[in-house]
N, C-alpha and C positions, 0 to 999 in steps of 0.2 A: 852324655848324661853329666859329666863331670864341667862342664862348658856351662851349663845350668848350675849348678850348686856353686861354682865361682861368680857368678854373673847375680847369683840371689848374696850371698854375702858380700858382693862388692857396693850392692844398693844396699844394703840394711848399715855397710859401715858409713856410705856415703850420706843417708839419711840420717844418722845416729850425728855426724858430723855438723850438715844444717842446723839441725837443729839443737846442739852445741851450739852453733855462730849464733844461730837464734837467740838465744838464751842470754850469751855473752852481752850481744848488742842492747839488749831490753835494760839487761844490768847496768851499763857505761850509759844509759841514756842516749843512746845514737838511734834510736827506733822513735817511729812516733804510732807505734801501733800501741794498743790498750794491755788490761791486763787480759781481761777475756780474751781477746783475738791470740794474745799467745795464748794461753789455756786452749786455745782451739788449734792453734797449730801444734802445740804438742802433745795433744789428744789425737789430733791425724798420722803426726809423725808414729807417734807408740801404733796407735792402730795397721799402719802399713808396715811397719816392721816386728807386728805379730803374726802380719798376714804372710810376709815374708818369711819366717821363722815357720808357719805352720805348713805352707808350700814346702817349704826341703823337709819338715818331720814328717810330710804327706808321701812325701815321692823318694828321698832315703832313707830314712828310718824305719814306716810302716810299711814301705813297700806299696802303699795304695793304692795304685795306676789302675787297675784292672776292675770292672764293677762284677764279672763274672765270680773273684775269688773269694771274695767278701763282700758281699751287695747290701747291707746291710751298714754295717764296719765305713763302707766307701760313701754311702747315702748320707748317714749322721756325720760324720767326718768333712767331708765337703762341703755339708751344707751346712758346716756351723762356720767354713770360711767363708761361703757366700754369706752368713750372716754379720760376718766383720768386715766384708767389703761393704753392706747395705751401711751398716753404720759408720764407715770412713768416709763413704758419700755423702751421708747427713750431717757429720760435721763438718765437710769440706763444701758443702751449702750454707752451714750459718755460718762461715768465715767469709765466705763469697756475702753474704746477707749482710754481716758487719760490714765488709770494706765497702759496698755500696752506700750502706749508710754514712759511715763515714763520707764519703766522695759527696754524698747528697749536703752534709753539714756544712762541709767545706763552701762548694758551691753558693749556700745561701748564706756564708760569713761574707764570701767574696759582693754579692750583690747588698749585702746590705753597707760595708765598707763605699763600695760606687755608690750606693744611693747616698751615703753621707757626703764622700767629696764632691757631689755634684750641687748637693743641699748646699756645702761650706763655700763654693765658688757661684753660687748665687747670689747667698748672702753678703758676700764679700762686693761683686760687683753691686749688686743696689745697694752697698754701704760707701763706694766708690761712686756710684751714679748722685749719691744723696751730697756726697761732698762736694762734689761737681757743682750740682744745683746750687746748693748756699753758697759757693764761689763765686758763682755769676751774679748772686743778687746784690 
């Protein structure tokens, strides 16, 4: 039991720490992620380490393990952390939904870059071809 309660406060300091770095990095400019997508990682971070925090006030604190003691007590209790897990999932799909977008942006900056240097080295040779020509004549 005690294996657990170390093991839940070593993720919640290790998460509180991420996303510190998180934070720090966005600050100094060394991220190239958005303001949103942080807003959404540390909307996830908070949410997992209230989920965390409410797991040990579930199992040392209130004692909650047993749905025989308190079925009630145990029902609304748990089900308001499966209701913070539903919505750590939902934010950790629109950050998954940004960074695709992103990747997608990216993608079509990359092809429209190739479509210009390819435009710029056409033009170049039939600007190359044309001097040619009036050379010869």
């Amino acid at each position: 039991m005690y294996a657990l309660a170390l093991t839940l406060l070593v993720l919640a300091f290790v998460i509180l720490l991420l996303l510190l770095v998180e934070v720090r990095n966005y600050r100094a400019g060394r991220t190239l992620i958005s303001r949103r997508r942080l807003a959404l990682r540390l909307a996830a971070g908070m949410l997992l380490m209230s989920l965390l925090a409410a797991v040990f006030v579930g199992v040392f604190v209130l004692k909650i393990v047993a749905a025989m003691e308190h079925p009630r007590l145990f029902l609304v209790y748990w089900s308001s952390c499966l209701l913070v897990a539903i919505a750590l999932i939902w934010v950790m799909l629109a950050d998954m939904q940004e960074v695709e977008s992103r990747i997608a942006e990216r993608r079509n900056e990359m092809w429209k870059e190739m479509a210009r240097f390819v435009a710029e080295q056409v033009e170049r040779k039939k600007a190359e071809g044309d001097d040619a020509a009036e050379g010869r004549e």
